[in-house]
N, C-alpha and C positions, 0 to 999 in steps of 0.2 A: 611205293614203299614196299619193302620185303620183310620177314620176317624169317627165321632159322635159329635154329638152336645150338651149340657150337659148344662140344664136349674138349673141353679142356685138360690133357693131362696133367699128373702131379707135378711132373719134371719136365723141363722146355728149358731148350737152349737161351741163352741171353746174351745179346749186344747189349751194349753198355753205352752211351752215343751223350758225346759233353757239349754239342750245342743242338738239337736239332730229337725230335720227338714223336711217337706213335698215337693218334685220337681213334677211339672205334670209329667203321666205313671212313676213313681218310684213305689217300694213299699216299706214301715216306718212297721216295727214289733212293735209292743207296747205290753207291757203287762200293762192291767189295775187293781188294786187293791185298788185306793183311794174311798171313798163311794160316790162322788161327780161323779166322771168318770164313776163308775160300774151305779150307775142310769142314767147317759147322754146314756151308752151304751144301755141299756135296753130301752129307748126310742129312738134310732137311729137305733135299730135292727125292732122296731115295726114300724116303719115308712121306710122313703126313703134310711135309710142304710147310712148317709152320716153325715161327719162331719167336720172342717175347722181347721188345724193345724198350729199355727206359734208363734215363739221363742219368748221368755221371752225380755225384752228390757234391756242391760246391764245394770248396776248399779245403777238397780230398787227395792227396797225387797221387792217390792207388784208385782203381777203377772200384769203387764201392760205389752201387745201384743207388739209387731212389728207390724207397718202399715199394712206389706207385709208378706199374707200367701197361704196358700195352700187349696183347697176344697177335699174332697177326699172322698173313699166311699169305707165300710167296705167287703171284699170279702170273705174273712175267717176270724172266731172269733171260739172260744172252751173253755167254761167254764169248769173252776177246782172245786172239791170238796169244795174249802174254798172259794168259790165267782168269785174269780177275774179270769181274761180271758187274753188269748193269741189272738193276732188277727194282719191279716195286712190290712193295710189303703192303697190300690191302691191311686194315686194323680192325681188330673182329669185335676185342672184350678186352676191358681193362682186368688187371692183375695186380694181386697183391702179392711181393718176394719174400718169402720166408725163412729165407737160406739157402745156402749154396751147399748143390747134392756132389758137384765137383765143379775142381778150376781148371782142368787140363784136360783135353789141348786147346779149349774153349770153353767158360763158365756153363753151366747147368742149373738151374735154378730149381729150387723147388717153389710153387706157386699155389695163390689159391684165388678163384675166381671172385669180382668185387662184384 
């Protein structure tokens, strides 16, 4: 067993994801292809590596969050020929979303550590 302490910024990008989910030390396989996600990636790889996963809120048809999400931090990623990437998201700390700090060109979340 390890232990580490995992400084959480205020604001972290957010995937929104309507069947499928982030637990601390799990690891979530994603393949990304949307051009919203392939740019959030491309800046999550030049920076801290990191980014906040949590489920779509049922019988919403706009992408509005779950309260309750996941922080997590990209370990392996492999881009394909046509852009988009294979990659797993290690899950660090659960999050609590408190607002959106922006929606474009990919949500932003403002968060606070559970």
């Amino acid at each position: 067993m390890y232990f580490f302490s995992v400084l959480i910024p205020g604001k972290i990008p957010l995937m929104i994801l309507s069947s499928a989910t982030l637990f601390p030390d799990s690891i979530l396989p994603l393949h990304i292809f949307e051009p919203r996600y392939r740019r959030m990636l491309t800046e999550v790889l030049e920076s801290r590596r990191m980014f906040a996963v949590t489920m779509r809120r049922p019988g919403t048809r706009r992408e509005v969050p779950m309260q309750v999400g996941c922080l997590g931090v990209v370990r392996v990623c492999v881009e394909a020929s046509d852009g988009s990437s294979n990659l797993l998201l290690l899950g660090l700390k659960r999050i609590q979303c408190v607002g959106a700090a922006r929606y474009k060109p990919y949500r932003v979340e403002r968060v606070e550590p559970l």
